[in-house]
Structures are given as C-alpha cells and as structure tokens.
N, C-alpha and C positions, 0 to 999 in steps of 0.2 A: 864236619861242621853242620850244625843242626838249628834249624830257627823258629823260635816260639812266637808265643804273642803274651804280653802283660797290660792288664787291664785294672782301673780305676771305676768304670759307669760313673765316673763323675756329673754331678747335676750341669746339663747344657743350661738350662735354662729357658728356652726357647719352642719346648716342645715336649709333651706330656710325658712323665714319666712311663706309665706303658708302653709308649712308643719307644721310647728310649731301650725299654728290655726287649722288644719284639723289635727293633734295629740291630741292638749287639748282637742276638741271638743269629739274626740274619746275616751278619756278620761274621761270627764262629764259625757258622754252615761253611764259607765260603772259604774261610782259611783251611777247615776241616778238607773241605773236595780240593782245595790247593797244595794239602801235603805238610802244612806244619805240626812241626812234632808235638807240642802243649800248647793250653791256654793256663794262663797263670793270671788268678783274679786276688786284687788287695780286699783286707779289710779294715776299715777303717769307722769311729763313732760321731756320732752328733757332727758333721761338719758336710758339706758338700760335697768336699772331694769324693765319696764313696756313696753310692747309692745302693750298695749290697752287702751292708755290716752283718748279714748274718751268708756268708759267701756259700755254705753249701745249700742253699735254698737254689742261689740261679745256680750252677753249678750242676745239681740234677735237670733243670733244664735243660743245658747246655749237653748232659750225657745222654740225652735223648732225640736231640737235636742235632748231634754228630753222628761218625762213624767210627773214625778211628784215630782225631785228638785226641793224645792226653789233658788231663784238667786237674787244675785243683788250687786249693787257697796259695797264694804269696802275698801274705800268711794268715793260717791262722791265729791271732791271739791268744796262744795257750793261758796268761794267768786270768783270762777272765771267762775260761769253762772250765767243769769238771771232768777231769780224766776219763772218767768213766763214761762220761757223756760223748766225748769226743771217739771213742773206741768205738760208739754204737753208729756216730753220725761218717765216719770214715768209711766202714764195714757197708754203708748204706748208698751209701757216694760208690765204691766199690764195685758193686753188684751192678748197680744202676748201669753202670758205664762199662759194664762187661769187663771189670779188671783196665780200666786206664786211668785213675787215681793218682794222681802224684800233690804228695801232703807239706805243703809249705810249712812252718814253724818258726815262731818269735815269740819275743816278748811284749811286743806295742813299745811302737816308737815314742808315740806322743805319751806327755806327761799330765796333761788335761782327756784326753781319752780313759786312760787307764784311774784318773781321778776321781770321772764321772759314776766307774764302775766300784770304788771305796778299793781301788788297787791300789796300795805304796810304790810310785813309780821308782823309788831309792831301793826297793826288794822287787823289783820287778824281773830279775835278772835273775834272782834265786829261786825266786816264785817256777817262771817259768823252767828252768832245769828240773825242777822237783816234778812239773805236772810232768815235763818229754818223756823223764825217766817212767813216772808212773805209765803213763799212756802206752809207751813199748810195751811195757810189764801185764796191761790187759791186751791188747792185741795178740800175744801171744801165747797167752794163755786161756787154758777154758776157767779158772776161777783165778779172782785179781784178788792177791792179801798182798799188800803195799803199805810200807810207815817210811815217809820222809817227813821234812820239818814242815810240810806245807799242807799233805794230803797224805790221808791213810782210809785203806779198804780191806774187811776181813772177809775172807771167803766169800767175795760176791762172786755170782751165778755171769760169765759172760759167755751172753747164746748167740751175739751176732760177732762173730769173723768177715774178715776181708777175703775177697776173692785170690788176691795178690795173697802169696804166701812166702815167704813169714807176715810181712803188712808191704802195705804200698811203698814206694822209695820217697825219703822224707829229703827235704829242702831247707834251706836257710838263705835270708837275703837278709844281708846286711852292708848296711853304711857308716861302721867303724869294724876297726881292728881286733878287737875283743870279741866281738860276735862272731868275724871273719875264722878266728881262732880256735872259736871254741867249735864252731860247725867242721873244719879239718881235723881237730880231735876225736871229735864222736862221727867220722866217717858221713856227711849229711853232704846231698850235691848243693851247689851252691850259687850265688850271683848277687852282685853288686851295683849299683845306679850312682848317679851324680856324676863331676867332674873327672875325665877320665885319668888327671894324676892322682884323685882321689881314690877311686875305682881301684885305679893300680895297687897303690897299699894293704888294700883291700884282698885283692885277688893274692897276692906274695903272702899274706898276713898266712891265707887259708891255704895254699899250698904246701909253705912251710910246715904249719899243723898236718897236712897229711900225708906229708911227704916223712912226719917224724911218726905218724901211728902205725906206716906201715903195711899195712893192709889193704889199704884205698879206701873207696867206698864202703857204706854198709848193704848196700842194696843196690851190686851195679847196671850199668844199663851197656849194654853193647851197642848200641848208637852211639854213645862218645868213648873215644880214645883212650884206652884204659880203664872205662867204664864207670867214671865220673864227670858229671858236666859241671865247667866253669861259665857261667854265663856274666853278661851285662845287661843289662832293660834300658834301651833309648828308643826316646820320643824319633820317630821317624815319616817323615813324607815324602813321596814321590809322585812327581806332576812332569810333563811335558819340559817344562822349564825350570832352572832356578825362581825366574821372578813369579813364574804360577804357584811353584812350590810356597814360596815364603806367600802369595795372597792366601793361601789355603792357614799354611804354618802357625803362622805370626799372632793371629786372633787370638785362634786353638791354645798356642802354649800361654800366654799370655791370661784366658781364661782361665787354664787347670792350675794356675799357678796361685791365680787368689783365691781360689778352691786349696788349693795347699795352705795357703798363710791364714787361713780363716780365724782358726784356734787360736792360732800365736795371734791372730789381732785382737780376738775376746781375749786374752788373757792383757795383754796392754790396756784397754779400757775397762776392766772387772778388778774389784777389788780381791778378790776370792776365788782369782783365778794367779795364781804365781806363774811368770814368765819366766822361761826355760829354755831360751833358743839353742843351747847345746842341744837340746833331745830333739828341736822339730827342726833345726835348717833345713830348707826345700831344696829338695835332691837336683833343681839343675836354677841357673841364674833367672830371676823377672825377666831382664834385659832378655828378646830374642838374639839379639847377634853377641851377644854377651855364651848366653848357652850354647850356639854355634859354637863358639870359638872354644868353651871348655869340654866340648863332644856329649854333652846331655841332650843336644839335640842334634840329626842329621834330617837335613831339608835339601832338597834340589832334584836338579835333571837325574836320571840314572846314573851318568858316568860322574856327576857331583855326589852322588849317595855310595855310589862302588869305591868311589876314592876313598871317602871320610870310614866307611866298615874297614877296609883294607889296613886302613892304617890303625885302627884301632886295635884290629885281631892284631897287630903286628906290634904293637906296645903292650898290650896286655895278654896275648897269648891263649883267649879264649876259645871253644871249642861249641859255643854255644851263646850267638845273639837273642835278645826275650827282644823283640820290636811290638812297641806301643802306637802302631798304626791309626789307632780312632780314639781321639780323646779330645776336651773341650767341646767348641762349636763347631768340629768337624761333623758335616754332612757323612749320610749315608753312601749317597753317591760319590763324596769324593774320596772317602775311606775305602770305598770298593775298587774306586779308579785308583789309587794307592796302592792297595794291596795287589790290586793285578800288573800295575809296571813292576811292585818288588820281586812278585815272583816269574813275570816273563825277561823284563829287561835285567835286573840285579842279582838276584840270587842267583843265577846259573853262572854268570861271571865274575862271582865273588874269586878269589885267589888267595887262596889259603893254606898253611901245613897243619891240618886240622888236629893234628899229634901231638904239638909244639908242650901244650896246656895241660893236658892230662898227663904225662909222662914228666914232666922238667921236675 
C-alpha cells in the first residue's frame, strides 16, 4: 500500500498567491522528508479551483524542492498542447527531477475549459487519444513522423529525451467508465475520486480492461502489487478529535467545492456558455456530511480516519490512496499538523492486503 498526495493550489482567498506557492511548496518538502511516494498536481483553466494551469511550471519547483517524491501532472490536458511540445516539456520535468516524473493524461473534464481553448469538447476524447498516441511515438523516438486525424509530424528532429526510459510511467484519472476502460487497455496506472460506489465502477471498469490486455501495466512500478497502482484521491484531515477535525474540514471542503462549481455557475448565467453538468459534476457532495457519508471525504481523530481508509481499501481493493491533505482555507499550520498525525498516528496502522487490487 503506497500513499500519495493530489493537489488542486486552489485560490484560498485570503492570502497572496506567492504565499500560497511558497506554502505548498513548503508543504511537498514535508510530505517529501515524510516518505510519500508522488505528488499529483490538477490542471485546470480560467476558474479558481486551479491556480497552476500550466502544472509543469510548479512542478519543477517542486523537483527541486524535493528529494525523492515522485511528481507530476493529474493531468495533463493533452488536446490543448502540442505533442511535440509536450515530449520536450516531460523530458524537461524529467531531468529536473532526477528521473521522478510520473505523467498524468486526459482529456479535460470540463466543457467550458476545453471551449475557452476553441477545443470541441464532443471530439475531445478522440482529440486526446491521437495526441497520447503521438506523444509516446516522440518520446521514443529520436525523429517523430506521426499522421493521425488530429496531429501529424514529418521527420522532426527530437533532441530532448526523458531520463526515465523508455518515458516516464503515464496515469489516467478518471471519473466515468469509458476512460476507466480505455486506461486498462493501453496499460496506464490509474485512479479515480468522487463517491466511493461511484469510484468502485470505476476501479472494476479498468481492471476488467487490464485484466483482458494481459500484460499489465505498460511501465511498471514494483512498489505496487503486480506493478500497477490502483489509486483513489480523498479530501482528508486529521486533528486531535473528530469535532477539531470537522472545525478544520468543513470550511476547507466547502471552499474548494465552489471553486469546483465556478464554471458550471458561469455557464448558468452566460448566454454563450452551454451547461453541461454531465461533463463537470463535482467529484464529491457541497453538503460536508453529505461527502462524509459518500467517502469523498474522510475527517476525524486517527482511529475515525483508520476506520473510514480500512474500509474503503476493502470495498474497492486499492493498492494506492492519493490524499488531498491541504486544500481550501486550510492553514499551513493545520495541513502540516494533518499530515504529521496521517503519517505517525494513521499510516502505519492502516490494515490492509495490499495485493487484493493489483492481482484480482
């Protein structure tokens, strides 16, 4: 069992955005010298939730500010770079980071993001398969000729490789079944967020896929269990008590959450914005005890947070938590006092058959 961290820098509000990146970063450090295996940053455009739409910018930060985290986009938005772009900006992440690169990949969830950019979110799904496929095809080679329906390149010159060889190990998160599906096809490790029967669907969607290609992974890792990680990303805090936990909580989720809805509300008062709530539903409930109860969030005393992980590895069979330890109006201080009950009081008495996920 392996635990990460996934991150938003969503706009607090309350305190200048420098500080904001000279916090998380000082944050990283701390999960870095604590032993978590990645830091997995969203990206996200024009809305608050994301204060790092171009994620490998902090990113090299962060690879210079660590040790021995892994890092990397979840995700990047393949249809709005260019492959070739993307081959040079990975290979650069890469290096930086001494070879700990782990390369998230999507399509963009939202339909007004990908809008902004003159993307057709209705081909956005074919868009992006065209640029993955191109993208592997420059990574691994020293000249990229590449013709799909979306992108084509003849004999260009590619001088910058990734440290990681063949490339970095790439990632899929997703929050429908189709995506779940097509990342256990083409071998990518993976992880899902929202409600955890949701989550579950999810997680069987992409076993099944790669339990039918056979092969496993495409890039495995021998920290997980047959050498693919199945992950989930929950909002989590740990305080002294449940009722400190939820004063800390409550705000926090509550904050990132209309930071989630921003879009979807411009698009309800714009005319020239078409509402799409299939594409943006917010991955866990407004309501906090509403999210409690559908496991998008875990808050409380340690033996409250031990409980609610336990049970989850144990309905979903994952082999890898992503915990979103600092987000909203969480303080620095109380993120750091979080993260150190997770990893002295929680983590070491999680209880788990960390095999269950990767093998079934």
């Amino acid at each position: 069992m392996q635990f990460g961290l996934f991150d938003h820098i969503d706009l607090a509000g309350d305190r200048p955005l420098a500080q904001q990146y000279d916090e998380r970063l000082q944050f990283v450090a701390a999960a870095d010298a604590a032993g978590f295996y990645a830091y997995h940053l969203a990206e996200h455009h024009a809305t608050p939730l994301n204060t790092v739409p171009a994620p490998g910018l902090f990113l090299a930060a962060v690879a210079r500010a660590t040790k021995r985290i892994r890092m990397g986009p979840m995700v990047y938005l393949l249809p709005l770079y260019s492959p070739l772009r993307m081959v040079e900006e990975i290979s650069i992440l890469d290096h930086l980071s001494h070879g700990r690169a782990e390369i998230g990949v999507g399509r963009g969830v939202s339909p007004y993001e990908l809008g902004f950019h003159k993307v057709d979110a209705e081909k956005s799904r074919e868009i992006f398969i065209d640029a993955y496929d191109c993208m592997i095809e420059g990574l691994t080679h020293d000249r990229l000729t590449y013709h799909g329906p979306y992108y084509s390149y003849d004999d260009v010159p590619v001088i910058l490789h990734p440290l990681q060889q063949p490339h970095p190990a790439t990632w899929y998160g997703s929050s429908n079944t189709v995506g779940a599906a097509w990342a256990g096809e083409r071998g990518l490790h993976f992880a899902s967020n929202g409600p955890t029967e949701r989550a579950k669907d999810n997680i069987d969607a992409y076993v099944k896929a790669l339990a039918k290609r056979g092969t496993g992974v495409e890039i495995p890792h021998a920290e997980f269990p047959g050498g693919g990680a199945i992950g989930i990303s929950r909002q989590i805090v740990v305080a002294g008590t449940d009722a400190e936990a939820r004063r800390i909580a409550q705000p926090a989720h509550e904050h990132i959450h209309n930071n989630q809805m921003f879009l979807r509300n411009e698009a309800l008062r714009r005319t020239d914005l078409k509402s799409r709530p299939g594409y943006v539903d917010s991955p866990s409930s407004a309501d906090f005890d509403a999210s409690l109860a559908e496991g998008s969030t875990i808050a409380g005393s340690p033996a409250t947070v031990i409980a609610e992980i336990e049970r989850q590895i144990d309905r979903l069979g994952i082999n890898y938590l992503i915990c979103y330890l600092m987000f909203g109006t969480m303080s620095l201080t109380d993120a750091l006092r979080s993260l150190d009950l997770f990893v002295t009081e929680v983590k070491p008495k999680i209880k788990t058959d960390a095999g269950v996920a990767a093998s079934r």
